[in-house]
DOGU-870136 format. One record per residue: residue number from 0; residue in three letters; chain; x, y, z of N, C-alpha, C in turn. Coordinates in pm, 1 decimal, decimal comma. Layout:
<sites>
[site NUM ALA A [X Y Z] [X Y Z] [X Y Z]]
...
</sites>
This chain:
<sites>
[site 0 UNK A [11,5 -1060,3 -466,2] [-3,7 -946,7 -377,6] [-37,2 -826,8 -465,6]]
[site 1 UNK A [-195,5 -787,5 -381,0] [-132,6 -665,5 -506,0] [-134,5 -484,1 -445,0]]
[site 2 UNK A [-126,6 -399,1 -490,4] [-110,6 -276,1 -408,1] [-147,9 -151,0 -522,9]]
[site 3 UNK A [-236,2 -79,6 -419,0] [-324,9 45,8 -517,8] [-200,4 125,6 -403,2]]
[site 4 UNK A [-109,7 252,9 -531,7] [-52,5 309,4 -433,5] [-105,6 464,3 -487,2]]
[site 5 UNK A [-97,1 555,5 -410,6] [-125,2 740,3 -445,3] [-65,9 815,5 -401,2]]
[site 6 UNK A [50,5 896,4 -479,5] [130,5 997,4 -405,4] [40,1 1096,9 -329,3]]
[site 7 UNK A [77,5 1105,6 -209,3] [10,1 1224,8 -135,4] [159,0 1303,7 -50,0]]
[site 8 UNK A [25,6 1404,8 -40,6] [119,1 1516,1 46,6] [129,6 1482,4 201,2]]
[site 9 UNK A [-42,1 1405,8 247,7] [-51,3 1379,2 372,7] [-144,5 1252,1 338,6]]
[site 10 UNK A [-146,8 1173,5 445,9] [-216,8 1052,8 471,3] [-238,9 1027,7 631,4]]
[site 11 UNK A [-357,2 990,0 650,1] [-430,8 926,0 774,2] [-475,0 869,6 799,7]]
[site 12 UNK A [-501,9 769,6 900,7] [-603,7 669,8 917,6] [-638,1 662,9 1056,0]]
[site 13 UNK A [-750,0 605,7 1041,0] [-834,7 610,5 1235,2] [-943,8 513,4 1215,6]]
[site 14 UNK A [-922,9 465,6 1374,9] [-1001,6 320,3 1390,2] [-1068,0 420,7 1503,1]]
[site 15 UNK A [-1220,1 382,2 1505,0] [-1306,1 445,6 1624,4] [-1263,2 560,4 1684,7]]
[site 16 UNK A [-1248,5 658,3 1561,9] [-1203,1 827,4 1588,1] [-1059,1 823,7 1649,6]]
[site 17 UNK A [-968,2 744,5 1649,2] [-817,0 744,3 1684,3] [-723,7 730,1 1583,4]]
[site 18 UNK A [-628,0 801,1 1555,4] [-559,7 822,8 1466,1] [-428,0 693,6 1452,5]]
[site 19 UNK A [-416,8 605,2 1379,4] [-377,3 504,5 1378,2] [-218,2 473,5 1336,2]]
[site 20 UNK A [-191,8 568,6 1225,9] [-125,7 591,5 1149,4] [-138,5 712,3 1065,2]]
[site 21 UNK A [-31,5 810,5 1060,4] [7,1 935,9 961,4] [61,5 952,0 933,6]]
[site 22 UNK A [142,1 1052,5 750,1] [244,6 1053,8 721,2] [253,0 1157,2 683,9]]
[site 23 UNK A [337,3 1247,1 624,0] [312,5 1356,8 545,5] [395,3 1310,7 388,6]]
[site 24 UNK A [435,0 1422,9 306,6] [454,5 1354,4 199,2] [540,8 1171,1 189,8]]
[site 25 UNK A [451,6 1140,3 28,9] [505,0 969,8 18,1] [379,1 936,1 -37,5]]
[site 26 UNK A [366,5 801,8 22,9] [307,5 744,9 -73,1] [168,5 645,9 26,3]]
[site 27 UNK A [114,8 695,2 11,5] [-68,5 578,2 53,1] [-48,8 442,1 -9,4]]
[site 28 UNK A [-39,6 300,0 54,4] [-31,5 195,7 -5,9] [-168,0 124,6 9,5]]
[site 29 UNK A [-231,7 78,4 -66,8] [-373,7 -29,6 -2,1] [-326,6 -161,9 -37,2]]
[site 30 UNK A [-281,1 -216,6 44,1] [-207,7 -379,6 38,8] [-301,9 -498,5 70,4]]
[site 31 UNK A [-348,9 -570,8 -86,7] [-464,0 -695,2 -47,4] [-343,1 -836,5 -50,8]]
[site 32 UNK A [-379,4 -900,1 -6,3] [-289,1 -1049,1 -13,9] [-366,1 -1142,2 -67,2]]
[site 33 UNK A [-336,4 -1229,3 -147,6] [-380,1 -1348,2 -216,4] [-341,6 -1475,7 -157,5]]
[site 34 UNK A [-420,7 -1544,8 -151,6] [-389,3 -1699,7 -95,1] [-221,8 -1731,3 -189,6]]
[site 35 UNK A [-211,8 -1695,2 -270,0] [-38,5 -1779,2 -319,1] [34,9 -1712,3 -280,9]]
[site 36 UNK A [23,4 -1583,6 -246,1] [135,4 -1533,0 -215,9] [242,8 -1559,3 -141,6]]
[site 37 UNK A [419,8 -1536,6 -208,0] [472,2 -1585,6 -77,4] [586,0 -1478,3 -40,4]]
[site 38 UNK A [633,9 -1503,4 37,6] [794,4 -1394,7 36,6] [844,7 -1339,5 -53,1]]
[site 39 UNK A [826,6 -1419,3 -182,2] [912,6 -1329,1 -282,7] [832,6 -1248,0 -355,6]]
[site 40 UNK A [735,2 -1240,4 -310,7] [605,9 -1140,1 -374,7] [638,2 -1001,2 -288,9]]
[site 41 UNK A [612,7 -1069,2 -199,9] [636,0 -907,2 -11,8] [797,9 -869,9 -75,3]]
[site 42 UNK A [909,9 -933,3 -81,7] [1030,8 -871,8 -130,2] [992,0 -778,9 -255,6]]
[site 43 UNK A [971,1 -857,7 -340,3] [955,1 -821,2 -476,8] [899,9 -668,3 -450,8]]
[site 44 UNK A [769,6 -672,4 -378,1] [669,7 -571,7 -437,2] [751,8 -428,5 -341,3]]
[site 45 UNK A [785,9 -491,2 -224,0] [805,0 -366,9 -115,4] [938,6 -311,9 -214,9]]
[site 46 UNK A [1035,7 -391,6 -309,0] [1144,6 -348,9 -333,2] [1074,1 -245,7 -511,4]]
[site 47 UNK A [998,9 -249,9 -583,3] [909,4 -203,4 -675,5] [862,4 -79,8 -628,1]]
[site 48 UNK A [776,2 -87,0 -526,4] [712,0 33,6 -460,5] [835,8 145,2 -417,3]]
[site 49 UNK A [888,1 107,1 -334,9] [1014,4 201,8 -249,6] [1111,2 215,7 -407,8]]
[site 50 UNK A [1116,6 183,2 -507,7] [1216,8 256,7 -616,6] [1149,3 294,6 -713,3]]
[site 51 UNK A [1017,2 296,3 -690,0] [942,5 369,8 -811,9] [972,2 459,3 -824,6]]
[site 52 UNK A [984,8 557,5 -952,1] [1010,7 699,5 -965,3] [901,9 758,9 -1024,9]]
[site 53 UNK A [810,8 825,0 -929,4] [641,8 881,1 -959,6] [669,3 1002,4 -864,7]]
[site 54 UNK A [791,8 1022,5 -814,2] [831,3 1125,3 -781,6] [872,6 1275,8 -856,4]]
[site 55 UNK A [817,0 1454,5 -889,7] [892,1 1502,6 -1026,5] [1010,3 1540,3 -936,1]]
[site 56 UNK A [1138,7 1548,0 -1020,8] [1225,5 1635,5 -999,7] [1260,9 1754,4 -1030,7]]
[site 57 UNK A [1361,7 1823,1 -1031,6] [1317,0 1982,6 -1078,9] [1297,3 2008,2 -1178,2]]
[site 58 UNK A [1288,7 1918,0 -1264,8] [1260,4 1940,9 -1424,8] [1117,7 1940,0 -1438,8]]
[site 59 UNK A [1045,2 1869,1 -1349,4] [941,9 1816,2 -1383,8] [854,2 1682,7 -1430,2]]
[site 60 UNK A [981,1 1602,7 -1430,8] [958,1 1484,4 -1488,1] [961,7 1371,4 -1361,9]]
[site 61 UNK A [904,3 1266,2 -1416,1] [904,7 1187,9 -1234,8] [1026,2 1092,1 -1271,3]]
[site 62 UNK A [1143,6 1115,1 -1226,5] [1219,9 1053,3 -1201,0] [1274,4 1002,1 -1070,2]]
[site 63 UNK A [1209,6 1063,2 -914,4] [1245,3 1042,0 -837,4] [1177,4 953,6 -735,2]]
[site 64 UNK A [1238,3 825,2 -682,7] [1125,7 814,3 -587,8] [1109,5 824,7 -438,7]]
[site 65 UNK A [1058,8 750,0 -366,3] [1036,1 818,1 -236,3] [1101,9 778,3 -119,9]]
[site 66 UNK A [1229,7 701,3 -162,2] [1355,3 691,1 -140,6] [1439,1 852,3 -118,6]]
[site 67 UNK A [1429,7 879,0 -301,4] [1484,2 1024,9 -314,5] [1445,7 1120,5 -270,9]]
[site 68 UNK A [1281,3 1107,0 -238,4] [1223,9 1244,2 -195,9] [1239,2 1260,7 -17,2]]
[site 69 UNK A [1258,0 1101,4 56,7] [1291,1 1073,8 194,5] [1145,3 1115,3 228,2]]
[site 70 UNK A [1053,6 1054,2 142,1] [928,7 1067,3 185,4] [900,7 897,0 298,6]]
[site 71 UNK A [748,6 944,5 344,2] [696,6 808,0 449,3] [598,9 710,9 323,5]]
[site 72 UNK A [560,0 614,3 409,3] [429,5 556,7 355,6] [357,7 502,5 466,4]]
[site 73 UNK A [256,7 538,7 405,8] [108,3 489,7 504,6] [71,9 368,6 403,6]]
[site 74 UNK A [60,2 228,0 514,5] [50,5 102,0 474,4] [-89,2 53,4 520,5]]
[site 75 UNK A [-230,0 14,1 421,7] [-352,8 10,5 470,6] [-352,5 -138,2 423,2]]
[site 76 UNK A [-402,5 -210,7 490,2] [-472,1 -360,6 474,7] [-569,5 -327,3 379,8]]
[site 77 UNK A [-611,6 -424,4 266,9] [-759,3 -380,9 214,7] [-751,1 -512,8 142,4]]
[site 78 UNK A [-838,6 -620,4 170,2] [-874,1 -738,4 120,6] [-954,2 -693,8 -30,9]]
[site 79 UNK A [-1027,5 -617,9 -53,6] [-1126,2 -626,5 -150,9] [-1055,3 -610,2 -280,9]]
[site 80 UNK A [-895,3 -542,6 -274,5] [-850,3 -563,9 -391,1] [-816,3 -654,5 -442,0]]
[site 81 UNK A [-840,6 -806,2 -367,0] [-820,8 -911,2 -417,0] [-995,8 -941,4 -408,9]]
[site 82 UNK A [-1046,3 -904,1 -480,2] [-1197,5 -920,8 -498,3] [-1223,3 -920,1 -647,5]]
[site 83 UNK A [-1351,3 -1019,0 -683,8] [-1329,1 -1029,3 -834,9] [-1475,0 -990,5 -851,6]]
[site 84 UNK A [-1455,3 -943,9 -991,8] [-1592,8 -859,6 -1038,5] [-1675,4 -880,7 -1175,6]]
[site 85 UNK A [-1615,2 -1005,7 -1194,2] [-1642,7 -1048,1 -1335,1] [-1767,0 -1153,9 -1364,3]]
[site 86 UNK A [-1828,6 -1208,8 -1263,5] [-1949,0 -1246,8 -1282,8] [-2070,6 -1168,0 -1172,3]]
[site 87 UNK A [-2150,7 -1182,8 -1217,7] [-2276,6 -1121,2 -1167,8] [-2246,8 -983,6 -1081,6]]
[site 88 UNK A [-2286,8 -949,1 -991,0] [-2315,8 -776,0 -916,3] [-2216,9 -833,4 -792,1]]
[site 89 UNK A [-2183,5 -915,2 -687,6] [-2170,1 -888,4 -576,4] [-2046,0 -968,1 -632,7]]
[site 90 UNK A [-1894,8 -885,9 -536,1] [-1758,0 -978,3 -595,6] [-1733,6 -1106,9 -510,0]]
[site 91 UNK A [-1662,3 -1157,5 -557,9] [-1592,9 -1283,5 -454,8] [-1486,9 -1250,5 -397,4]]
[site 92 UNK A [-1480,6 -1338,3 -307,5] [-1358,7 -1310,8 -225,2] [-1293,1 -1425,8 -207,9]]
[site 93 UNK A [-1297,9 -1501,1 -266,7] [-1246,7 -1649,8 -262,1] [-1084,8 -1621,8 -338,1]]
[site 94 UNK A [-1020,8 -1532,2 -383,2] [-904,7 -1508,2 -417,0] [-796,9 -1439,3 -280,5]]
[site 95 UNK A [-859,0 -1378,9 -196,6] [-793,8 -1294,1 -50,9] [-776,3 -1429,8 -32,1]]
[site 96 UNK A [-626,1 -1422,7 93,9] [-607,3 -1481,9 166,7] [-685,0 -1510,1 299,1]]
[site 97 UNK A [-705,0 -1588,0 407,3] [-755,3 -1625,0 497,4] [-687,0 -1526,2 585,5]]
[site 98 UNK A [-726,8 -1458,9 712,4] [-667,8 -1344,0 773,2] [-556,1 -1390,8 868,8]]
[site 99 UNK A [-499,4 -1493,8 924,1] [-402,9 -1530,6 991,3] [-290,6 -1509,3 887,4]]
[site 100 UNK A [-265,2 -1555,6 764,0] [-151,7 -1554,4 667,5] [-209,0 -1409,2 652,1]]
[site 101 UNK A [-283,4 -1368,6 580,6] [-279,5 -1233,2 535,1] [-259,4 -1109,5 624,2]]
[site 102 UNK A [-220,4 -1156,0 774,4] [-154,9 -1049,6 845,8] [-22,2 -1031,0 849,1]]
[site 103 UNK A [10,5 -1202,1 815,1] [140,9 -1185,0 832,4] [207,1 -1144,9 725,7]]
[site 104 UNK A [161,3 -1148,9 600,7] [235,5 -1086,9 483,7] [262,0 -951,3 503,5]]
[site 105 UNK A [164,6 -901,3 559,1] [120,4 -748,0 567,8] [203,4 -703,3 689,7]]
[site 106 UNK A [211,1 -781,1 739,1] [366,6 -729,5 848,2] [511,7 -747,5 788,9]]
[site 107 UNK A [506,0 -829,2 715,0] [618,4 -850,8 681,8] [669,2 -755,7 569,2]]
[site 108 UNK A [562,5 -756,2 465,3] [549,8 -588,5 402,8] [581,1 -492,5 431,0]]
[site 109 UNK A [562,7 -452,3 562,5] [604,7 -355,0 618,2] [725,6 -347,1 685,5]]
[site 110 UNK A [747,9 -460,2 721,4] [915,1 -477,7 774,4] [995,3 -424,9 661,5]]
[site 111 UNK A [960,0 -509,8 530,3] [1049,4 -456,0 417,2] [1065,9 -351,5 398,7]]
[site 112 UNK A [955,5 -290,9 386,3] [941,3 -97,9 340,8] [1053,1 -30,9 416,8]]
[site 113 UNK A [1025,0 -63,2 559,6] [1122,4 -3,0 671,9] [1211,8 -43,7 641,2]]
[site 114 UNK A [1308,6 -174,6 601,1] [1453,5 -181,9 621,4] [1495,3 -123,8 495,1]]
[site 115 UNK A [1432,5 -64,6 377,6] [1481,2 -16,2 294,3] [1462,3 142,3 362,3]]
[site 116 UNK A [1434,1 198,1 450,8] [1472,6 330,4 472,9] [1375,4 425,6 486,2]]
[site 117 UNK A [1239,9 336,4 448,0] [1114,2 453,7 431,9] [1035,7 459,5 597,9]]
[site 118 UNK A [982,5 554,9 646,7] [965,1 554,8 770,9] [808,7 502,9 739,7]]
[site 119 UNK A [713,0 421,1 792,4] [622,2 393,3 793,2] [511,4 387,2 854,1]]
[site 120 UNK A [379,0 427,4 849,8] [269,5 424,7 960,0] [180,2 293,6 890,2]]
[site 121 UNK A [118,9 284,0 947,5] [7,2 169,5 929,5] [-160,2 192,5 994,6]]
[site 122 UNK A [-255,8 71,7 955,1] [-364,2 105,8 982,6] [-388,3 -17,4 1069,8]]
[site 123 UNK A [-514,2 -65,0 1119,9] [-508,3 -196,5 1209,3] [-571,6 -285,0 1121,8]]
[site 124 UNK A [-500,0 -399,3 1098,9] [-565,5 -467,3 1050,9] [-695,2 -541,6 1032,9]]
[site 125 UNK A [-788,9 -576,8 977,9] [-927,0 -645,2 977,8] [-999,8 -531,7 1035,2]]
[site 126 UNK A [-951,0 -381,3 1101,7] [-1050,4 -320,2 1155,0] [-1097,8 -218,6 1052,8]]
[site 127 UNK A [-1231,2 -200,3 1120,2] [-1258,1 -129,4 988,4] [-1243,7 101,8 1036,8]]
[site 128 UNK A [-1184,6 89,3 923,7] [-1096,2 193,1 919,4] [-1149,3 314,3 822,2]]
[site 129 UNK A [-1109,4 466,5 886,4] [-1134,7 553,2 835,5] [-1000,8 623,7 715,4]]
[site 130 UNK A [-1016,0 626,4 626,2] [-873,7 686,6 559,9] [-865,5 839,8 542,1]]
[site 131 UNK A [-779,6 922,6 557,5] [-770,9 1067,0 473,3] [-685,6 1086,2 363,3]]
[site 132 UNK A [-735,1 1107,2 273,8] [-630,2 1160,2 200,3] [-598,4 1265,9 88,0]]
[site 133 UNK A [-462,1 1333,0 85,3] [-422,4 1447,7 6,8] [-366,1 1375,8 -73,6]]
[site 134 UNK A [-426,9 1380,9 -237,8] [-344,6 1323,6 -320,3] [-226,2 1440,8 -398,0]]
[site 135 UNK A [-162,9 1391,3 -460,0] [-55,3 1436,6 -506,1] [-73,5 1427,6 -647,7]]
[site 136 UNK A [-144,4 1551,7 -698,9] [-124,1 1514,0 -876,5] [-244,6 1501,6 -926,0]]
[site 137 UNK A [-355,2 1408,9 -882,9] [-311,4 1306,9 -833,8] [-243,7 1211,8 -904,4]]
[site 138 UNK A [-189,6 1112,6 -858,2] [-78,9 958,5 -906,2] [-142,7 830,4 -863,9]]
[site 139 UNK A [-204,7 779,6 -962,1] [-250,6 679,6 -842,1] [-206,2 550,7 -905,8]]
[site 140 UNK A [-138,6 461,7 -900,4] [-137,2 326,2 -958,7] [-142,2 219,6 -907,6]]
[site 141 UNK A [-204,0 90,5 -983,6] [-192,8 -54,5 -938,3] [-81,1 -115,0 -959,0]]
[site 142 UNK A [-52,4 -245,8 -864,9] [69,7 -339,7 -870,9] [31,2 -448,5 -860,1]]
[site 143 UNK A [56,2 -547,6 -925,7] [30,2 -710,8 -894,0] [153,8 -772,5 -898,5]]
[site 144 UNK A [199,1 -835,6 -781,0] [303,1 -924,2 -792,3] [350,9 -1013,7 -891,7]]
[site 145 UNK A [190,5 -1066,2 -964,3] [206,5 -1145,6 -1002,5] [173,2 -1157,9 -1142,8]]
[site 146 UNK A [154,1 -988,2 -1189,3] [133,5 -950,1 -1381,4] [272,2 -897,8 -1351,1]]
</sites>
């Protein structure tokens, strides 16, 4: 599983000019799923993300995360980060999961986020989607379940 996340101040998303999901400060997640993935990846990662500390505190230093700050997250489907780019111009996609499993991870992802306390919006899945976003800093980092 893997996840491009970016502290923002605000986040949005909209399917055919409708606003789908919004948050204000927290964290933008782009969540791709891999055919191996299993539960203990969605535990693993939702429990990684929600205690990261990319949060500053009053010192300045990021020790806090968005737990501490009682910030949201906006949770986006995005297959292409499981897309590979290492031979020729156009990537593969033969590493994404098939979209029946890869919804359900992505729900279940989000179940996690929520029972740890973070309030959450989302985007629709497989649709294709408009994003906004205010970054924070900016912060932007990758996660792989499975480096």
């Amino acid at each position: 599983m893997k996840a491009l996340l970016q502290r923002v101040d605000k986040a949005a998303v909209s399917v055919d000019g409708n606003v789908t999901g919004e948050i204000d400060k927290g964290l933008c997640v782009f969540l791709g799923v891999v055919h191996e993935d299993t539960e203990k990846d969605v535990t693993w990662l939702a429990d990684k993300i929600v205690n990261l500390r990319i949060f500053e505190d009053e010192s300045g230093k990021m020790n806090r995360s968005v737990i501490d700050e009682k910030g949201e997250m906006l949770v986006v489907s995005q297959f292409t980060l499981c897309g590979d780019c290492k031979k020729g111009r156009r990537p593969s996609w033969t590493n994404a999961a098939e979209p029946v499993f890869a919804n359900s991870m992505y729900e279940k992802f989000v179940k996690e986020v929520e029972t740890r306390g973070v309030r959450t919006a989302t985007g629709v899945f497989q649709a294709y989607m408009k994003v906004e976003i205010c970054n924070d800093g900016p912060v932007t980092l990758m996660i792989d379940s499975r480096e």
